[in-house]
PDB file of N, CA, C and O in Angstrom:
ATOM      1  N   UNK A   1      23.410  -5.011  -5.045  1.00  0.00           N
ATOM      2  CA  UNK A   1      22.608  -5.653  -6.050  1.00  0.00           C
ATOM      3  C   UNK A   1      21.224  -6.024  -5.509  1.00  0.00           C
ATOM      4  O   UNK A   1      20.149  -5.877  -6.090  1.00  0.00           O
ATOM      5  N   UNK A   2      21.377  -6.374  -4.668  1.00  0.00           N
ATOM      6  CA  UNK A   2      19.783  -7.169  -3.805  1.00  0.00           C
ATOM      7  C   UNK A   2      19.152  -5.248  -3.568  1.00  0.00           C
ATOM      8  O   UNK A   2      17.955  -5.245  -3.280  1.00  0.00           O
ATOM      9  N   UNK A   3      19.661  -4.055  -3.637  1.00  0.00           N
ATOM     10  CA  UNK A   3      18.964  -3.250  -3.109  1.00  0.00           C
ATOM     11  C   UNK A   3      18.201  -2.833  -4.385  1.00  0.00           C
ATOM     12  O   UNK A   3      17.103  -2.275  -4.374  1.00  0.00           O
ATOM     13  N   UNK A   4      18.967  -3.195  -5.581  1.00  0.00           N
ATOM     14  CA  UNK A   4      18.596  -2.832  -6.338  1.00  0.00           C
ATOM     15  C   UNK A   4      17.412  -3.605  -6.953  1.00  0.00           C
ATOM     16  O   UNK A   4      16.385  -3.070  -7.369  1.00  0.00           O
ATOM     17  N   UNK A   5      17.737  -5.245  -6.964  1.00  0.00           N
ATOM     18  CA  UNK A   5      16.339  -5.814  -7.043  1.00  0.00           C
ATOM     19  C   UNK A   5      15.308  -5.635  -6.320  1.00  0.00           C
ATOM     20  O   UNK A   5      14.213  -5.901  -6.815  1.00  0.00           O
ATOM     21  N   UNK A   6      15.397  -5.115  -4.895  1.00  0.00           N
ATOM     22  CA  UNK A   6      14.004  -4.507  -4.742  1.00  0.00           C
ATOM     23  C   UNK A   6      13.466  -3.572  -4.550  1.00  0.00           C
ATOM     24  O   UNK A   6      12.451  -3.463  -3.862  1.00  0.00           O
ATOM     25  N   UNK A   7      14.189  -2.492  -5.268  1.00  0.00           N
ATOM     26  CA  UNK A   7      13.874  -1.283  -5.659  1.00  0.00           C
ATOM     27  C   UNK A   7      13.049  -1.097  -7.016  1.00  0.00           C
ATOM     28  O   UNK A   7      12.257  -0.185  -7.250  1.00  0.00           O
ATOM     29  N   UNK A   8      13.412  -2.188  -7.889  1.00  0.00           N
ATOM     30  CA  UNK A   8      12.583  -3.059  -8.803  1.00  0.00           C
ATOM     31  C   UNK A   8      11.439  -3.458  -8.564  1.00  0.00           C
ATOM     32  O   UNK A   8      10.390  -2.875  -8.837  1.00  0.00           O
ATOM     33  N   UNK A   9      11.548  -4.265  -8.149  1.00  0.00           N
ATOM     34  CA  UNK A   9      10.366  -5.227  -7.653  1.00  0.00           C
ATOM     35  C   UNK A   9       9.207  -4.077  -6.527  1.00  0.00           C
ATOM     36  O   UNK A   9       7.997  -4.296  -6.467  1.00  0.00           O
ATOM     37  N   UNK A  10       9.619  -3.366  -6.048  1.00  0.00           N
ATOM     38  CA  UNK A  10       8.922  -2.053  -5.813  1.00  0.00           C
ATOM     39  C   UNK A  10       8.120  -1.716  -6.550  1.00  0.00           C
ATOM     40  O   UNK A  10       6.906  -1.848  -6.702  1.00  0.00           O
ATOM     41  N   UNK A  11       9.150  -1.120  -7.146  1.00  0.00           N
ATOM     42  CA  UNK A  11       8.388  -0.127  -8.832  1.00  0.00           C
ATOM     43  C   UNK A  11       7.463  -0.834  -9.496  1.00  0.00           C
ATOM     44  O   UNK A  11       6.285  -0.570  -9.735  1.00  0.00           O
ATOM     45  N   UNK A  12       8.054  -1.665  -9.740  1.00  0.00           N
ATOM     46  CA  UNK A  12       6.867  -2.808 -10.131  1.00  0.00           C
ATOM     47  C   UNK A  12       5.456  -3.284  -9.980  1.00  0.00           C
ATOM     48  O   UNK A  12       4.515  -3.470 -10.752  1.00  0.00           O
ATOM     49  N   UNK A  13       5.677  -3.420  -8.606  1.00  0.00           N
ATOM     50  CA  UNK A  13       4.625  -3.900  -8.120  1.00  0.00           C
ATOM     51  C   UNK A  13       3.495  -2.425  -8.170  1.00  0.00           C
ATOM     52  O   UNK A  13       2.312  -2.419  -8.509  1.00  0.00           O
ATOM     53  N   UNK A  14       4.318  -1.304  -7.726  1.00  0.00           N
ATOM     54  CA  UNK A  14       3.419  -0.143  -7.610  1.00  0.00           C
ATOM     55  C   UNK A  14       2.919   0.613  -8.550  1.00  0.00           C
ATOM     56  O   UNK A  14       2.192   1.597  -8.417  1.00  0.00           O
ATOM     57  N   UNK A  15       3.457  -0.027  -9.820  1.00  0.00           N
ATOM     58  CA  UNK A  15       3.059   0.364 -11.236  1.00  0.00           C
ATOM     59  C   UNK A  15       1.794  -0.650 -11.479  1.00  0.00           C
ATOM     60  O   UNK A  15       0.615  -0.338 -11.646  1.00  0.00           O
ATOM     61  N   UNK A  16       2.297  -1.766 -11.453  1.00  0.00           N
ATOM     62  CA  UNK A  16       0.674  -2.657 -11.940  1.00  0.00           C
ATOM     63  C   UNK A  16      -0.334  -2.021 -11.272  1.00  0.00           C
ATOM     64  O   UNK A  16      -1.286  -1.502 -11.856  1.00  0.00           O
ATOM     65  N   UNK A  17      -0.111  -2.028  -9.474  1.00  0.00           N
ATOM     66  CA  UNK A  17      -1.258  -1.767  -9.021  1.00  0.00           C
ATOM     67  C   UNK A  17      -1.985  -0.673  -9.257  1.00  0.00           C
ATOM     68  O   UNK A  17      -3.210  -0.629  -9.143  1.00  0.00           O
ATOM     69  N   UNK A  18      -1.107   0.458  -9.669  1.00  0.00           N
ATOM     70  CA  UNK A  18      -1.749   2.090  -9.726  1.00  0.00           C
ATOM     71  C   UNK A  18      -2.579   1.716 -11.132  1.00  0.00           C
ATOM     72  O   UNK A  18      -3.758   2.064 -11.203  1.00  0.00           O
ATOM     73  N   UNK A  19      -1.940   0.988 -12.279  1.00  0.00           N
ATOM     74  CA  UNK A  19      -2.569   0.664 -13.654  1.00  0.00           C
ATOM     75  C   UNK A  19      -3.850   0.029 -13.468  1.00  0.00           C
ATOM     76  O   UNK A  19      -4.730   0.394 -14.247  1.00  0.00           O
ATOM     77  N   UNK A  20      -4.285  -1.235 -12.219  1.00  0.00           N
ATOM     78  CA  UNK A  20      -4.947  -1.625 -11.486  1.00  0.00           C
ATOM     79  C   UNK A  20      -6.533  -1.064 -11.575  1.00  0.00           C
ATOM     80  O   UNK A  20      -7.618  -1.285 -12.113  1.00  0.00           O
ATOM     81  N   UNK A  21      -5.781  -0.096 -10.563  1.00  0.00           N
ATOM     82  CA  UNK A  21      -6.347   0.774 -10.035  1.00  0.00           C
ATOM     83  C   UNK A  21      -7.708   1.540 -11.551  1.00  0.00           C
ATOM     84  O   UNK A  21      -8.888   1.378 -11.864  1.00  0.00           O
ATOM     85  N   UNK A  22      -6.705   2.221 -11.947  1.00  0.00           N
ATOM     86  CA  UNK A  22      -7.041   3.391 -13.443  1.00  0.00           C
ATOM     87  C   UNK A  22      -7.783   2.789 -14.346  1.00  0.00           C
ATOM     88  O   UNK A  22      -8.492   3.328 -15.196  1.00  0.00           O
ATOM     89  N   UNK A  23      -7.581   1.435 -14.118  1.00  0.00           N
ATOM     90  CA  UNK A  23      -8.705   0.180 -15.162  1.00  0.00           C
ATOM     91  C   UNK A  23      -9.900   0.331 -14.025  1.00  0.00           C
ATOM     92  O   UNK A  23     -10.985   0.700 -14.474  1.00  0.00           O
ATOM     93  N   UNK A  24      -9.842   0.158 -13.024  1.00  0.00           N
ATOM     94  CA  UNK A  24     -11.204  -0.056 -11.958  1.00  0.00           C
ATOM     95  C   UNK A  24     -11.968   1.146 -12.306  1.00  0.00           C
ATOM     96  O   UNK A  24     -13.170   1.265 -12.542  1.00  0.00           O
ATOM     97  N   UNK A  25     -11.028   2.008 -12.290  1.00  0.00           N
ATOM     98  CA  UNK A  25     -11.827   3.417 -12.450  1.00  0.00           C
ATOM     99  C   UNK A  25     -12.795   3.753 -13.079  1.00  0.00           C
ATOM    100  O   UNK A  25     -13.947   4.068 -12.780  1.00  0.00           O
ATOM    101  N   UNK A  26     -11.717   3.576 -14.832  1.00  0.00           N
ATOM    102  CA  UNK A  26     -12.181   3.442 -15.999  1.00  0.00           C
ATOM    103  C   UNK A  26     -13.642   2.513 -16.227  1.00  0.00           C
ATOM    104  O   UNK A  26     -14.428   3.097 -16.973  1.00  0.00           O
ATOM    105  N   UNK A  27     -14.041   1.430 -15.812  1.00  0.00           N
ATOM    106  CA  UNK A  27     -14.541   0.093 -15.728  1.00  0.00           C
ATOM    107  C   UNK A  27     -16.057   0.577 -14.751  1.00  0.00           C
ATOM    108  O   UNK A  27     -17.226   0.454 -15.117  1.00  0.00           O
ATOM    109  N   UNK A  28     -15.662   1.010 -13.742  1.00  0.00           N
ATOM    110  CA  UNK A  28     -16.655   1.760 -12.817  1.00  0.00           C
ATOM    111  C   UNK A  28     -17.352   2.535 -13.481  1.00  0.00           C
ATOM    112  O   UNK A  28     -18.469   2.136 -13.811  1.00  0.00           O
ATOM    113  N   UNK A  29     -16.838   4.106 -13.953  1.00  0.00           N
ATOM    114  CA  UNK A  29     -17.404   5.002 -14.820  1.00  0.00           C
ATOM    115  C   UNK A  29     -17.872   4.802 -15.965  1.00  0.00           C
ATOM    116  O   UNK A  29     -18.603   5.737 -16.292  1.00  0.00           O
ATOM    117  N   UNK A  30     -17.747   3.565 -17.168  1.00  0.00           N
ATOM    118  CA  UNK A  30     -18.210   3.239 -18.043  1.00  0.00           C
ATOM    119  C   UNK A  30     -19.220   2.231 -18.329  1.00  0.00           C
ATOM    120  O   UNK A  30     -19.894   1.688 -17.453  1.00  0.00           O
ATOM    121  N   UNK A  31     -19.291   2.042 -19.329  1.00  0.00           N
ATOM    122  CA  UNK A  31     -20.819   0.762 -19.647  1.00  0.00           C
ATOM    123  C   UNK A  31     -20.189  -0.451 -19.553  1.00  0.00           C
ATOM    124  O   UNK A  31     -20.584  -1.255 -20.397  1.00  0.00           O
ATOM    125  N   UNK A  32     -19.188  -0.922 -18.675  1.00  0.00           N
ATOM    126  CA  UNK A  32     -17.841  -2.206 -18.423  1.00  0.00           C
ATOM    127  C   UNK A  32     -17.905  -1.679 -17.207  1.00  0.00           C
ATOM    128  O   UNK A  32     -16.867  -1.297 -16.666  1.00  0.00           O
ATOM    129  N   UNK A  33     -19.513  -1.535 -16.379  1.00  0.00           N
ATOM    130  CA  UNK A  33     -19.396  -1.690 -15.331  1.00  0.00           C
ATOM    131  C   UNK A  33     -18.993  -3.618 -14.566  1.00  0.00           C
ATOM    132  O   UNK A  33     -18.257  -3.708 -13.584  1.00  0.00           O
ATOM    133  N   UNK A  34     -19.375  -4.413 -14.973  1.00  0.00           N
ATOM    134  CA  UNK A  34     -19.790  -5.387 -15.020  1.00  0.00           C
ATOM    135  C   UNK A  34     -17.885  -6.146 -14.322  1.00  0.00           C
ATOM    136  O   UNK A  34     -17.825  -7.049 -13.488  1.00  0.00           O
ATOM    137  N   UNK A  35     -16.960  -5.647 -14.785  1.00  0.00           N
ATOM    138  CA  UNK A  35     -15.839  -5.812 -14.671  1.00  0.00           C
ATOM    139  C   UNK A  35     -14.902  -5.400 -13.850  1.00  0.00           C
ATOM    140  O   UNK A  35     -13.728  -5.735 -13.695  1.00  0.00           O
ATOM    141  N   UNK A  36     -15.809  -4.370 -13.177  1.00  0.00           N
ATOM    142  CA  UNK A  36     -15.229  -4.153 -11.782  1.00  0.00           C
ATOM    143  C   UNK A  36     -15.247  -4.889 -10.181  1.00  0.00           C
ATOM    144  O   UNK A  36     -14.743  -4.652  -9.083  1.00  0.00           O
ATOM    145  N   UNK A  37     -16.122  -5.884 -10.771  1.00  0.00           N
ATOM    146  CA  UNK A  37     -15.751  -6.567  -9.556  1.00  0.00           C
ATOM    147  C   UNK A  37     -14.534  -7.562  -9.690  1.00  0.00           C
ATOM    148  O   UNK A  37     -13.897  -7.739  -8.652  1.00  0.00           O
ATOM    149  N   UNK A  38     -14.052  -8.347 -11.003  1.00  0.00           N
ATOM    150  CA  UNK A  38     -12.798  -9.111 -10.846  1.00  0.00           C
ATOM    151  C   UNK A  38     -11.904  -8.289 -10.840  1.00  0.00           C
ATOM    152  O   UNK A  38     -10.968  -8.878 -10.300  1.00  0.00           O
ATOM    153  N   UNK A  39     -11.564  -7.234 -11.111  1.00  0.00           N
ATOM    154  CA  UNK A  39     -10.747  -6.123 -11.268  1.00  0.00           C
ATOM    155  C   UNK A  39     -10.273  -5.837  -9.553  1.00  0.00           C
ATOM    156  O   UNK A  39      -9.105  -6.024  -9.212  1.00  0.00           O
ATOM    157  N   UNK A  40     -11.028  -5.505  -8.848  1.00  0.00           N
ATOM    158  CA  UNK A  40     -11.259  -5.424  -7.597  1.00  0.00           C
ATOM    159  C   UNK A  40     -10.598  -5.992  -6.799  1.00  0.00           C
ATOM    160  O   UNK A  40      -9.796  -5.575  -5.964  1.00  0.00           O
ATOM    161  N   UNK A  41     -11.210  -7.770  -7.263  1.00  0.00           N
ATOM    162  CA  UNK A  41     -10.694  -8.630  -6.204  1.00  0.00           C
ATOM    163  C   UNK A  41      -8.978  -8.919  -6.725  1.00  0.00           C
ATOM    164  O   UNK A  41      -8.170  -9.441  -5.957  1.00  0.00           O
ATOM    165  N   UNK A  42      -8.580  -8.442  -8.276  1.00  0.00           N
ATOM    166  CA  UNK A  42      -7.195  -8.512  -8.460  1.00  0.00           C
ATOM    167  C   UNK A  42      -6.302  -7.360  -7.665  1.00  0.00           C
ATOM    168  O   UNK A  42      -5.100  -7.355  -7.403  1.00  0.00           O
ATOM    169  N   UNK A  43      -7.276  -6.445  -7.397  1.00  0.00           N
ATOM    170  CA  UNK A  43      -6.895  -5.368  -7.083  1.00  0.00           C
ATOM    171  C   UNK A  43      -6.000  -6.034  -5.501  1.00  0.00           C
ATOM    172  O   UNK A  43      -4.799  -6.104  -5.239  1.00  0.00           O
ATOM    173  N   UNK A  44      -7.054  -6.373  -4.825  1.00  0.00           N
ATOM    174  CA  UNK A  44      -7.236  -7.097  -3.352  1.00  0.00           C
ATOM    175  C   UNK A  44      -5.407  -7.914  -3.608  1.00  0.00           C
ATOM    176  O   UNK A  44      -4.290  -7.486  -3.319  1.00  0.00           O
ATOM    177  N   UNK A  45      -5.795  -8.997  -4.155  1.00  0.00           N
ATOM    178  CA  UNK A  45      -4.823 -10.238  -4.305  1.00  0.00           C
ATOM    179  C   UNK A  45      -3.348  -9.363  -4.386  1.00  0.00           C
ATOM    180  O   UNK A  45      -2.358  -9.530  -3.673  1.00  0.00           O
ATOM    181  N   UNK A  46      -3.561  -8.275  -5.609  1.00  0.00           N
ATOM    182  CA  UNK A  46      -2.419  -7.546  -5.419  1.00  0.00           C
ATOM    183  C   UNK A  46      -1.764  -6.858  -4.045  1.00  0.00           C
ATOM    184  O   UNK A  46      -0.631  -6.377  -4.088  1.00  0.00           O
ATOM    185  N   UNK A  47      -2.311  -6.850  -3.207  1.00  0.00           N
ATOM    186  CA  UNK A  47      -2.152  -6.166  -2.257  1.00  0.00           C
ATOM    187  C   UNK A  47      -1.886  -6.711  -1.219  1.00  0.00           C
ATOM    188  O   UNK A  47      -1.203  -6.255  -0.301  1.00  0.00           O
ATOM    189  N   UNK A  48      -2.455  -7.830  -1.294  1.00  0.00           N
ATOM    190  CA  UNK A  48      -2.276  -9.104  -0.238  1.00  0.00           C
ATOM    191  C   UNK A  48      -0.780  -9.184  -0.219  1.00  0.00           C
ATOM    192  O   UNK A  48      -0.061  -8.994   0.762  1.00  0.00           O
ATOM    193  N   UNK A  49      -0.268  -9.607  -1.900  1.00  0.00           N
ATOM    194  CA  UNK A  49       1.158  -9.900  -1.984  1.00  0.00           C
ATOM    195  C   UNK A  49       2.193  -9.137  -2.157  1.00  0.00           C
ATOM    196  O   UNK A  49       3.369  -9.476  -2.284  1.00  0.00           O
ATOM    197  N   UNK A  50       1.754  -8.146  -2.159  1.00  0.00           N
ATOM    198  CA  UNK A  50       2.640  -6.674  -1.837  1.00  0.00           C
ATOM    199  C   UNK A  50       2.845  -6.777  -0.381  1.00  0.00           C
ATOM    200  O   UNK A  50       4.014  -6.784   0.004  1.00  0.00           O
ATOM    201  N   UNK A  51       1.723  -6.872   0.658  1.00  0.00           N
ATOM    202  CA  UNK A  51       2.020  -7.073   2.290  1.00  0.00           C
ATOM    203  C   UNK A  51       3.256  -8.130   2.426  1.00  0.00           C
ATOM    204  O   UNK A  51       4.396  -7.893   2.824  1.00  0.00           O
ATOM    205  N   UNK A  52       2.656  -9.467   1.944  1.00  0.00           N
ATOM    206  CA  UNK A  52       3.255 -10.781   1.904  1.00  0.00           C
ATOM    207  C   UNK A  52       4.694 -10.581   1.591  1.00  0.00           C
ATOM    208  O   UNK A  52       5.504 -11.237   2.245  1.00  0.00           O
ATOM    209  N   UNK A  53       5.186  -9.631   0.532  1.00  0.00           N
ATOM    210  CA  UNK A  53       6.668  -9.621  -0.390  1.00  0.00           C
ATOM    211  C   UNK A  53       7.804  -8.523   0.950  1.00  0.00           C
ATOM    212  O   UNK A  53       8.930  -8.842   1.331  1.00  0.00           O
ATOM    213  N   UNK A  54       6.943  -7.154   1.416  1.00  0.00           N
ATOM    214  CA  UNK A  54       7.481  -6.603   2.734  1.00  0.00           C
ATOM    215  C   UNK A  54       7.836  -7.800   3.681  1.00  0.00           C
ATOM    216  O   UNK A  54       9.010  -8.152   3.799  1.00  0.00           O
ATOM    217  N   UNK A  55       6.803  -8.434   4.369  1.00  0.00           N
ATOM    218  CA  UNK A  55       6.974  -9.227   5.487  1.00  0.00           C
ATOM    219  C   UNK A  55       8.636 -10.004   5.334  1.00  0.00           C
ATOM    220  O   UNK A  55       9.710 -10.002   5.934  1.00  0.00           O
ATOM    221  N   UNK A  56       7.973 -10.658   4.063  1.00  0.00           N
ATOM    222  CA  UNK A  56       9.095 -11.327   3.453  1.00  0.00           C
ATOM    223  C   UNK A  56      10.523 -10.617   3.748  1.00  0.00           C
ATOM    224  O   UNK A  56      11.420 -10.978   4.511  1.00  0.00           O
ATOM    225  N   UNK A  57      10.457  -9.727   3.072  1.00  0.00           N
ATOM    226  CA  UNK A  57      11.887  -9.266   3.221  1.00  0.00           C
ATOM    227  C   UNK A  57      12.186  -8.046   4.520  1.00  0.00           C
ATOM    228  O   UNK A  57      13.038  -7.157   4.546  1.00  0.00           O
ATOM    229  N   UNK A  58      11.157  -8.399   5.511  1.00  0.00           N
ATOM    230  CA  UNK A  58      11.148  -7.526   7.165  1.00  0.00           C
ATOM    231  C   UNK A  58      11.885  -8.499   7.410  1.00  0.00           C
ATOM    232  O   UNK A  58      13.049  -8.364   7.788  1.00  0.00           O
ATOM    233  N   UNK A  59      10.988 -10.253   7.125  1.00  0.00           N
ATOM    234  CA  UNK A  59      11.797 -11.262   8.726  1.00  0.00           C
ATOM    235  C   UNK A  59      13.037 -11.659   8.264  1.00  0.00           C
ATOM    236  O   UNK A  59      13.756 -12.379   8.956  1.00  0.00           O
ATOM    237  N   UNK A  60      13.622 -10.962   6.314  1.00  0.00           N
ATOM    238  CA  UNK A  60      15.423 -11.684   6.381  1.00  0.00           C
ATOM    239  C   UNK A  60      15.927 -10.381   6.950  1.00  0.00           C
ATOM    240  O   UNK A  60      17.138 -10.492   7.140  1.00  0.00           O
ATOM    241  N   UNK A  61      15.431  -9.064   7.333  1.00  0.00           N
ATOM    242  CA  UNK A  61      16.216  -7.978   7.220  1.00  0.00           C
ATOM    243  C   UNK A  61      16.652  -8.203   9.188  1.00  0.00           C
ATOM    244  O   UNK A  61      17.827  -8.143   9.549  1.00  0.00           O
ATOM    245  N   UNK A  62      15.319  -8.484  10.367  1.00  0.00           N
ATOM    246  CA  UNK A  62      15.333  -8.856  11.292  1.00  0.00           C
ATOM    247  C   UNK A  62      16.487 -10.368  11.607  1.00  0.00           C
ATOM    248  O   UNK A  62      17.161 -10.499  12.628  1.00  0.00           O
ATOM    249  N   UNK A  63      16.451 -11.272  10.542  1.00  0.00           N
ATOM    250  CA  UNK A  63      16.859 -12.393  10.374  1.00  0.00           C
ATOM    251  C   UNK A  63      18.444 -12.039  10.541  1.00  0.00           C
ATOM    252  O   UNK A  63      19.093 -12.610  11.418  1.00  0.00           O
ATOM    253  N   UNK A  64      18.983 -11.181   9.768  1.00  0.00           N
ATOM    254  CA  UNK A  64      20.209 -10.746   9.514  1.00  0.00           C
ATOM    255  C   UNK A  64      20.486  -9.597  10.860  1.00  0.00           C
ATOM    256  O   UNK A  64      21.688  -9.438  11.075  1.00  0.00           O
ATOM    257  N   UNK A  65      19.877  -9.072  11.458  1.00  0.00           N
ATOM    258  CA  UNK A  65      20.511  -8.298  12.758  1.00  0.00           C
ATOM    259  C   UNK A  65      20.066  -9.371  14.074  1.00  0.00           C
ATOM    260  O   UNK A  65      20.486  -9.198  15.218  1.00  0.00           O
ATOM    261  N   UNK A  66      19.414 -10.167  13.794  1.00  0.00           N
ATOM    262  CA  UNK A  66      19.629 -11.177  14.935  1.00  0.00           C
ATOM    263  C   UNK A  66      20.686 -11.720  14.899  1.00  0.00           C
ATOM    264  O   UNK A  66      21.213 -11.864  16.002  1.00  0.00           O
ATOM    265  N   UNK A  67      21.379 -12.197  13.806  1.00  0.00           N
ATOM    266  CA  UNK A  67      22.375 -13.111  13.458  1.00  0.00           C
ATOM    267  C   UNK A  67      23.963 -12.612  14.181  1.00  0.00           C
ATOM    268  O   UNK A  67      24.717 -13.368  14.794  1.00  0.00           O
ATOM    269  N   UNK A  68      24.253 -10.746  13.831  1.00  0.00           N
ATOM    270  CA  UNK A  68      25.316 -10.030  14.094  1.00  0.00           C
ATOM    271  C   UNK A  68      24.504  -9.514  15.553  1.00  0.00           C
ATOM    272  O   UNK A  68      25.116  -8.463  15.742  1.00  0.00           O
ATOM    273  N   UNK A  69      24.022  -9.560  16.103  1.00  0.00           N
ATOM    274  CA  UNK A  69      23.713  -9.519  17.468  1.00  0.00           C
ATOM    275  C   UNK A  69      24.329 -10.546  18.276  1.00  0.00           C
ATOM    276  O   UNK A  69      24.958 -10.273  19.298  1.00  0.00           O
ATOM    277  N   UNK A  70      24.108 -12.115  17.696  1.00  0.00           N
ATOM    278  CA  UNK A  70      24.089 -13.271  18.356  1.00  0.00           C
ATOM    279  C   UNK A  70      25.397 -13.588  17.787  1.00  0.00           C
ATOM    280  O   UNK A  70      25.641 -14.793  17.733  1.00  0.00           O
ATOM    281  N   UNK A  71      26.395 -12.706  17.303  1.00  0.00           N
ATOM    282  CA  UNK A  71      27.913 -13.287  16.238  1.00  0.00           C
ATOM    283  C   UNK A  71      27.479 -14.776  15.795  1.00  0.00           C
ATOM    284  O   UNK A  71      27.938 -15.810  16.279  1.00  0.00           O
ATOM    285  N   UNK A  72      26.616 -14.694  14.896  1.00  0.00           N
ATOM    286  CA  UNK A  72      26.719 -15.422  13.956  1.00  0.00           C
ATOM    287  C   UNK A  72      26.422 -15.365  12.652  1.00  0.00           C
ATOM    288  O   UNK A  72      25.292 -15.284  12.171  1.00  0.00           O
ATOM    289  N   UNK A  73      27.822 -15.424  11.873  1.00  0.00           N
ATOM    290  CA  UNK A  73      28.153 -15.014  11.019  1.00  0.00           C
ATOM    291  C   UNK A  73      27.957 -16.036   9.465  1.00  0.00           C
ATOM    292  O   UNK A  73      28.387 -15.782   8.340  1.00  0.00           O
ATOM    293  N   UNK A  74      27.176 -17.192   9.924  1.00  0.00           N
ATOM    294  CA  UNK A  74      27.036 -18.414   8.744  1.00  0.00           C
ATOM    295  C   UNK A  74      25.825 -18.397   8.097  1.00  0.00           C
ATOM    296  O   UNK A  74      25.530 -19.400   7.447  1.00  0.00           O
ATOM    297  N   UNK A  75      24.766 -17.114   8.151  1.00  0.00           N
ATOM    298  CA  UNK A  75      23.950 -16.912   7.419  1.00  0.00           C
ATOM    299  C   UNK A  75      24.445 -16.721   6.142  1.00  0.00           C
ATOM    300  O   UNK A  75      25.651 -16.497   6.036  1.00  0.00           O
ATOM    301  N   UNK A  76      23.474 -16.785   4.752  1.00  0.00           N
ATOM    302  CA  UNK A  76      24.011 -16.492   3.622  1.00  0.00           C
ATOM    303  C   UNK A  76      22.713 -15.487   3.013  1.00  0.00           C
ATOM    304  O   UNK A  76      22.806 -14.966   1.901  1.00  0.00           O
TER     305      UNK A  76
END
């Protein structure tokens, strides 16, 4: 179940951003130039917390083979 929520939360995230993205584009090339710079910096923020959401789930994945390394088994 958890693989599946973030196989989700994946997709997700890599859908807004590509949509993101295709608005910057759009926004750049048109007379809504003006809107590519908040676009941008959402672009940024998105990306920040895409790093932030990996890390996240690197230090429980590390968290959990330290644990069966060290037999301890009272993580949840």
């Amino acid at each position: 179940m958890i693989s599946k929520q973030f196989y989700l939360q994946l997709i997700g995230r890599v859908v807004v951003l590509t949509i993101s993205a295709v608005i910057l584009a759009f926004c750049s090339l048109s007379k809504y130039a003006y809107l590519a710079l908040p676009i941008g910096l959402f672009i940024i923020i998105q990306m920040l917390s895409f790093i932030a959401y990996f890390n996240r789930t690197n230090r429980k994945i590390a968290y959990l083979f330290q644990s069966v390394k060290n037999e301890d088994f009272t993580f949840q």
